[in-house]
C-alpha positions as CSV (number, residue, x, y, z in Angstrom):
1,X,134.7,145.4,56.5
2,X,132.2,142.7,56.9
3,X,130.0,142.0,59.9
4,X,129.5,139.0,61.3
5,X,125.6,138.0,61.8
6,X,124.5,135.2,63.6
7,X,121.7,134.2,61.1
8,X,120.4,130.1,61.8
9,X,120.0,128.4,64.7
10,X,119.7,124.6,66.1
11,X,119.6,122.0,68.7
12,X,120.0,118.3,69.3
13,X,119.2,116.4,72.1
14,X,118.8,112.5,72.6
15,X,115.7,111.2,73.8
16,X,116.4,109.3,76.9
17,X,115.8,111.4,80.3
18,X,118.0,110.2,83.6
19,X,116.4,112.1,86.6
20,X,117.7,112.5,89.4
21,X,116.2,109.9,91.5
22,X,117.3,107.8,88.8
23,X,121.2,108.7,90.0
24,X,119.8,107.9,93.6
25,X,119.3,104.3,92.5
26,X,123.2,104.3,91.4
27,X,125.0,106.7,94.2
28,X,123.7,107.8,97.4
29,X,121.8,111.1,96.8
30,X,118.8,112.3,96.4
31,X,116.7,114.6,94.2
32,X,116.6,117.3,96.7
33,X,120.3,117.2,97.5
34,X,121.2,117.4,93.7
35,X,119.0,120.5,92.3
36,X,120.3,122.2,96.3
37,X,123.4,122.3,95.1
38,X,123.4,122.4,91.0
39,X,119.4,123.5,89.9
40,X,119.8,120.1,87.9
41,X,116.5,117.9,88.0
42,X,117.2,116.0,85.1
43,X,119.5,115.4,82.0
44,X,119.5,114.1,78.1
45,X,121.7,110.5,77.6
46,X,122.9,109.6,74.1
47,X,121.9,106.3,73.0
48,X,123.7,103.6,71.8
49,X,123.3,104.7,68.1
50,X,123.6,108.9,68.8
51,X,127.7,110.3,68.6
52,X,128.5,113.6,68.7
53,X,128.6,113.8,64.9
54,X,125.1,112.3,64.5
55,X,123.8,115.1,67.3
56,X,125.7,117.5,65.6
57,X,124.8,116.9,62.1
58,X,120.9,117.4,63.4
59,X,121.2,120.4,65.4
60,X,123.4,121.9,61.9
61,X,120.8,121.3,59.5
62,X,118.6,123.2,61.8
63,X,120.3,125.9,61.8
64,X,120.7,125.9,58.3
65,X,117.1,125.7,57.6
66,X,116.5,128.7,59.2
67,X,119.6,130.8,57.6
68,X,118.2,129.5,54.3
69,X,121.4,128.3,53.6
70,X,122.6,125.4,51.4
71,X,125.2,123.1,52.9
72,X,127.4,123.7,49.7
73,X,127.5,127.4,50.2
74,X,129.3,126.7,53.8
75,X,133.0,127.9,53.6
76,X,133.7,126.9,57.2
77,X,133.0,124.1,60.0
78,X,134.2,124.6,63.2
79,X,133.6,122.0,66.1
80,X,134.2,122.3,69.6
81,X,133.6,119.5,71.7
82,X,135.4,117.7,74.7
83,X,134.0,114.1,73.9
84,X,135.5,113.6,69.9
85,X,135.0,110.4,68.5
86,X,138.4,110.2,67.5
87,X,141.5,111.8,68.3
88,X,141.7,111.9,64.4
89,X,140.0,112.6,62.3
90,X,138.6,115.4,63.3
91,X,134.8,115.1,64.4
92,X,134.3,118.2,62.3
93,X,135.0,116.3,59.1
94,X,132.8,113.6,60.1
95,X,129.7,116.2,60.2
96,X,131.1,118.1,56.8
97,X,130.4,114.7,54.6
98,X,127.6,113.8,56.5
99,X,126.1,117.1,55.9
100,X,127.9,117.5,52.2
101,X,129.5,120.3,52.7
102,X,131.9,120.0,49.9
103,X,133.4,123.9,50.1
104,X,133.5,123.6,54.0
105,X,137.1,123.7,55.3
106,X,136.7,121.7,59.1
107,X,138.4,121.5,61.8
108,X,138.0,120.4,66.1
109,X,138.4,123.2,68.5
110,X,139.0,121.8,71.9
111,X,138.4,124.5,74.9
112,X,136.3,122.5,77.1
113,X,133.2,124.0,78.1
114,X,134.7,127.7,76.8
115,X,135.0,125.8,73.4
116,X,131.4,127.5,71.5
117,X,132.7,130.8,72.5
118,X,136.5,130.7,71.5
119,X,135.1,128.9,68.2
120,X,132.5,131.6,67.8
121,X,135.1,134.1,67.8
122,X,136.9,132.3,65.4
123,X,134.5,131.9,62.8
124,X,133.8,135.4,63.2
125,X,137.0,136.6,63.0
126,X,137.8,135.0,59.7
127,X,134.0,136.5,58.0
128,X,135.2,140.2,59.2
129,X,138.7,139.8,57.9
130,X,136.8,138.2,54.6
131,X,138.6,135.4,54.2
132,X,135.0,133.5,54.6
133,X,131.4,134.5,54.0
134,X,130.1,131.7,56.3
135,X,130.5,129.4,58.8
136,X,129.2,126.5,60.6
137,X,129.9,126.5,64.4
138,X,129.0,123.6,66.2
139,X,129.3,122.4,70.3
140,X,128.2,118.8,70.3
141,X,129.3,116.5,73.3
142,X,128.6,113.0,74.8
143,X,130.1,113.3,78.0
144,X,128.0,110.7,79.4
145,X,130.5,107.9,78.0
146,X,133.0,109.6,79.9
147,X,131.4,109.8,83.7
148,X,132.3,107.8,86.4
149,X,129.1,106.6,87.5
150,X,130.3,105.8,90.9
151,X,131.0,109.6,91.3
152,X,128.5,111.1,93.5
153,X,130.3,114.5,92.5
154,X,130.3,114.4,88.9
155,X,127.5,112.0,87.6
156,X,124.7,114.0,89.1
157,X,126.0,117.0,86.5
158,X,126.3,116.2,83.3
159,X,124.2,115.4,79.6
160,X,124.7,114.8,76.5
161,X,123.3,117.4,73.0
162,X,124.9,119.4,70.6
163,X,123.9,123.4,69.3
164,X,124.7,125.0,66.1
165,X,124.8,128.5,64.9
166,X,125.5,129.6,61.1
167,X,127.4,133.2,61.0
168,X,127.1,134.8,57.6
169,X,129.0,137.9,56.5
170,X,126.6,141.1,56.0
171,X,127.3,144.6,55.3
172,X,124.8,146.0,57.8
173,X,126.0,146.8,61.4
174,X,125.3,144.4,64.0
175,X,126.6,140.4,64.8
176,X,129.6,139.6,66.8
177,X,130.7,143.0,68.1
178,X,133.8,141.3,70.8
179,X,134.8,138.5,71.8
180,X,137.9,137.7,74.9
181,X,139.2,134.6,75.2
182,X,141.6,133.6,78.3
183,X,143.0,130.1,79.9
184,X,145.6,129.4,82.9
185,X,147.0,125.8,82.1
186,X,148.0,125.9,86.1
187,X,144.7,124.9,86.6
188,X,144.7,122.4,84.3
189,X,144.1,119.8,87.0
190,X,140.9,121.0,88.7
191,X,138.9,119.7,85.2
192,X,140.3,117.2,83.7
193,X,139.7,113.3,81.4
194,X,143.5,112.4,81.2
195,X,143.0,109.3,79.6
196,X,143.5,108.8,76.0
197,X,145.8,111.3,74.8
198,X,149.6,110.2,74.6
199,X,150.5,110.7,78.0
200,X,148.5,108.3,78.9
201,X,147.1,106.1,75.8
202,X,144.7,103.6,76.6
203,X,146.3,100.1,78.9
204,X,144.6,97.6,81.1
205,X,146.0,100.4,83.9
206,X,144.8,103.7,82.7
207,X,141.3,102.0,82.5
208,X,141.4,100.3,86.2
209,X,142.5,103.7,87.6
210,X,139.9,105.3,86.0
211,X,141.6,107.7,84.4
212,X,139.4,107.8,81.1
213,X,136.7,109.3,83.0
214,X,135.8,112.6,84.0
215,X,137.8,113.9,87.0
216,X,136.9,117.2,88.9
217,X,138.2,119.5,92.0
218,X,133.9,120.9,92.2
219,X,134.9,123.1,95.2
220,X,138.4,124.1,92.9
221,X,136.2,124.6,89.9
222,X,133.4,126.5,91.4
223,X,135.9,129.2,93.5
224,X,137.8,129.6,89.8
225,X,133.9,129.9,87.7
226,X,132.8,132.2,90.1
227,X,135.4,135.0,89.7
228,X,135.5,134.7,85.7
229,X,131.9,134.4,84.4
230,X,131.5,138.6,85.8
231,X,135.4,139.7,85.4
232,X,135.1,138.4,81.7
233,X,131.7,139.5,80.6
234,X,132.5,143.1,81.9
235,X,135.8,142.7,79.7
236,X,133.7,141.9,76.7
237,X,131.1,144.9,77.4
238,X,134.3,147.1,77.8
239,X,135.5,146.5,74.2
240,X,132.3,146.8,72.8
241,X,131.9,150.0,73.7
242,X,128.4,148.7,76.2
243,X,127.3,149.1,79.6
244,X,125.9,146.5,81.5
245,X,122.4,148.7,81.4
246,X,122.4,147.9,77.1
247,X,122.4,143.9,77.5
248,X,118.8,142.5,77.3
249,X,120.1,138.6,77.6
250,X,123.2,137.1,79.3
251,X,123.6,133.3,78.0
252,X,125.8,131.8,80.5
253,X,127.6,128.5,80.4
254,X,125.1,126.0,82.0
255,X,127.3,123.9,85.0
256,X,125.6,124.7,88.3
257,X,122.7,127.2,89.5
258,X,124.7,128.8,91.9
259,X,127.9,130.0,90.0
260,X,125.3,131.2,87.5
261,X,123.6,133.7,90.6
262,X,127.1,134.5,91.9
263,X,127.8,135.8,88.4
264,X,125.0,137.9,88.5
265,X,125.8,139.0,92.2
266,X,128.9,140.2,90.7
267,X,127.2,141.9,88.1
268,X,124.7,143.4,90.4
269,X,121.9,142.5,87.3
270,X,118.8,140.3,88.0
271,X,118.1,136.5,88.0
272,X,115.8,137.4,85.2
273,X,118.5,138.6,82.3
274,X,120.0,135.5,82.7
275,X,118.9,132.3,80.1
276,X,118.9,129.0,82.5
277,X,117.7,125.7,81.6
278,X,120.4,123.5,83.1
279,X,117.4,122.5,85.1
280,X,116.2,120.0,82.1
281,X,119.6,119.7,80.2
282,X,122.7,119.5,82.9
283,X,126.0,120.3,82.0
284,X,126.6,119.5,78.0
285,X,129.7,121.7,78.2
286,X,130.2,123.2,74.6
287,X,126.5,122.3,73.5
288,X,125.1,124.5,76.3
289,X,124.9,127.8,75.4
290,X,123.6,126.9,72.0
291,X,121.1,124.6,73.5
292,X,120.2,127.8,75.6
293,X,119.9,130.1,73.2
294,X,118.0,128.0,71.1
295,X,115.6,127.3,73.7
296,X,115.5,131.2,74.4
297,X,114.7,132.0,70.8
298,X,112.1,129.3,70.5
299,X,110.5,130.9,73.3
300,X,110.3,134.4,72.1
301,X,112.7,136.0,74.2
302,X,115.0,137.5,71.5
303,X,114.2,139.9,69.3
304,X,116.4,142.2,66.6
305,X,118.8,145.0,68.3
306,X,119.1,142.9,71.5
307,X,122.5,142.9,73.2
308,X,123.7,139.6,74.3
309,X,126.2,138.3,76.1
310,X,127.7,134.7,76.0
311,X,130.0,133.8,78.7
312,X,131.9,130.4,79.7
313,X,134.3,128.7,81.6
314,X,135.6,125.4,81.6
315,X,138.8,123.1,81.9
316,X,142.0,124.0,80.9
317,X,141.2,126.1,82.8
318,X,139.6,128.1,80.2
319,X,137.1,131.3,80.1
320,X,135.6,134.1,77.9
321,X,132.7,135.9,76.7
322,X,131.6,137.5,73.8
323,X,129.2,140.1,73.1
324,X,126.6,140.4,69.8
325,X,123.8,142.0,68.3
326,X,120.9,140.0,67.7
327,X,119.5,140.4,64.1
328,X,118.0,137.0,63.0
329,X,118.2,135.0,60.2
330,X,118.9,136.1,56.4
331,X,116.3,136.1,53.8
332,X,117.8,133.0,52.4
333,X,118.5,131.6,48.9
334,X,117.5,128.6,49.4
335,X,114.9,126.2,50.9
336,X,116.5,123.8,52.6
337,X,115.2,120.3,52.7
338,X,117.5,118.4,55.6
339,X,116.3,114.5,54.1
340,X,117.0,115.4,51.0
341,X,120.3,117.1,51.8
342,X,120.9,113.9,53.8
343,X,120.2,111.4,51.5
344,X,122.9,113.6,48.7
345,X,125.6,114.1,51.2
346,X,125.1,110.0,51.9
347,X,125.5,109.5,48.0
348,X,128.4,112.0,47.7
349,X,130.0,110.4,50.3
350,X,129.8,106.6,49.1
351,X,130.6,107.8,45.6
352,X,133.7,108.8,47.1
353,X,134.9,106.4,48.7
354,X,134.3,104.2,45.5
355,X,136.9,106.3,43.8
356,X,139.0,106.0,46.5
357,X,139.0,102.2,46.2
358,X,139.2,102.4,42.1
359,X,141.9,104.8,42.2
360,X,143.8,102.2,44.9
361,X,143.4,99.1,42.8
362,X,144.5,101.3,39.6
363,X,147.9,102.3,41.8
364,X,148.1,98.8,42.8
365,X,148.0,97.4,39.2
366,X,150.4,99.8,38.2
367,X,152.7,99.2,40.9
């Protein structure tokens, strides 16, 4: 049986910074009151021209610069992301002919803020059952199109970046040893962006009542993150056959300071095995443990036989965690050269849709 290895690595983030005593100049608060109660002093705003596609597509080609792997060779894309650009198609799809992925089955995974995790284990899953030899797994979000800004208790927490990982299929030991994945749709209302869907499509009334923008029970949510982010990483460590004492790194989902220092209350592990930089970043739901890891890698803190643990929550309500053995990248095939990838992919695509239009004024003729 295969392993799954986590073997490239990438983030995205758009330039413009909003501090937090730029939110003081739109809702009554302060920079002190904000990073009190989150550990947030700043976050990353997509600009006019960045989507969660465009994010994603540079954070993939990242990571696939450093697995040495070709776009072509990918046999899976899996997004997760609660901000899509459309409810179809799938966002995925978007970044597979922007990056040319012409093997690449894609698809949307949508988890909330869980989503990287539950599409990690995915994408692992199908390399160890060999279905797949590699895979594409992307958390890209531009939730600031989606906050209230008149919300003193949601604008002050999120941003906007994506993350990408490439898993490859290796016979060695090591990768994604377990993964749990939970949810409790009674709680469905604590987290929640109801407009949109079909319930309630977009009218002159869902947009007065606000109900295309983000809408949050914090207390709700924070009683709910603060019992999961232990109960399932201990779950995880269970089925992998770990202690707590083998994990160098815990990645956790990056919403607030303090859930993160209850989890590791309810741990009983240090401050210090836990990878935080919400400080700079916010809340990018599925981008942030990706973003994290990234940041932690770039930094030197991993190194080959670490344990790690990734662990979420987020609306649904949703939660898991999953557990792997860090080994690096592959000694890649290729060199990978993201402009000119780019610039093919861009032809490919156009090429296509020119036989698209050929083939429809053929039908048309013959109709």
């Amino acid at each position: 049986m295969p392993y799954a290895h986590i073997t490239g690595w990438g983030m995205s983030v758009p330039e413009p910074v909003l501090t937090n005593d730029d939110i003081s100049k739109m809702v009554e608060t302060n920079d002190e009151w904000i990073r009190e109660r989150t550990g947030i002093r700043e976050r990353r705003i997509a600009r006019a021209s960045d989507f969660p596609s465009t994010l994603a597509v540079e954070a993939s080609f990242k990571a696939l610069e450093v697995a040495g792997l070709a776009p072509g060779e990918l046999d899976l894309i899996i997004c997760s992301t609660s901000t899509p650009e459309y409810l179809f198609p799938a966002t995925a799809c978007l970044i597979q002919d922007q990056l040319g992925a012409t093997k690449a089955g894609a698809f949307d995974l949508l988890a909330a803020c869980t989503g990287f995790i539950f599409a990690m284990n995915m994408a692992a899953q199908s390399i160890r059952s060999g279905a797949i030899k590699n895979a594409l797994v992307i958390g890209t979000e531009t939730l600031s199109r989606f906050v209230n800004w008149q919300d003193r208790g949601t604008c002050i927490l999120f941003g906007d970046g994506a993350g990408a990982f490439v898993l490859q299929a290796r016979d060695i030991p090591g990768g994604v040893l377990s993964a749990v994945m939970h949810s409790d749709g009674s709680g469905g209302d604590l987290l929640s962006l109801p407009g949109g869907g079909s319930r309630y499509p977009a009218t002159e009334a869902t947009v007065r009542e606000g109900k295309h923008l983000i809408q949050m029970d914090g207390k709700g949510v924070f009683r709910f993150a603060t019992k999961v982010m232990a109960s399932a990483t201990e779950e995880a460590l269970q089925l992998a056959g770990l202690k707590k004492e083998d994990i160098r790194w815990i990645v956790p989902h990056q919403a607030n300071s303090r859930i993160i220092e209850a989890a590791a209350r309810g741990l009983k592990l240090p401050m210090e095995r836990f990878i935080v930089n919400l400080e700079r970043f916010g809340n990018t739901s599925t981008a942030s443990i990706p973003i994290a890891t990234v940041e932690a890698i770039e930094k030197g803190r991993f190194a080959p036989g670490d344990k790690i643990v990734f662990v979420g929550f987020g609306g649904g309500l949703t939660w898991g965690a999953l557990v792997a053995e860090w080994t690096g990248p592959s000694a890649g095939p290729h060199k990978i050269h993201p402009r000119r990838q780019r610039l093919w992919a861009r032809i490919r695509s156009i090429f296509h849709r020119l036989e698209r239009f050929l083939e429809g004024v053929i039908w048309g003729r013959r109709a």
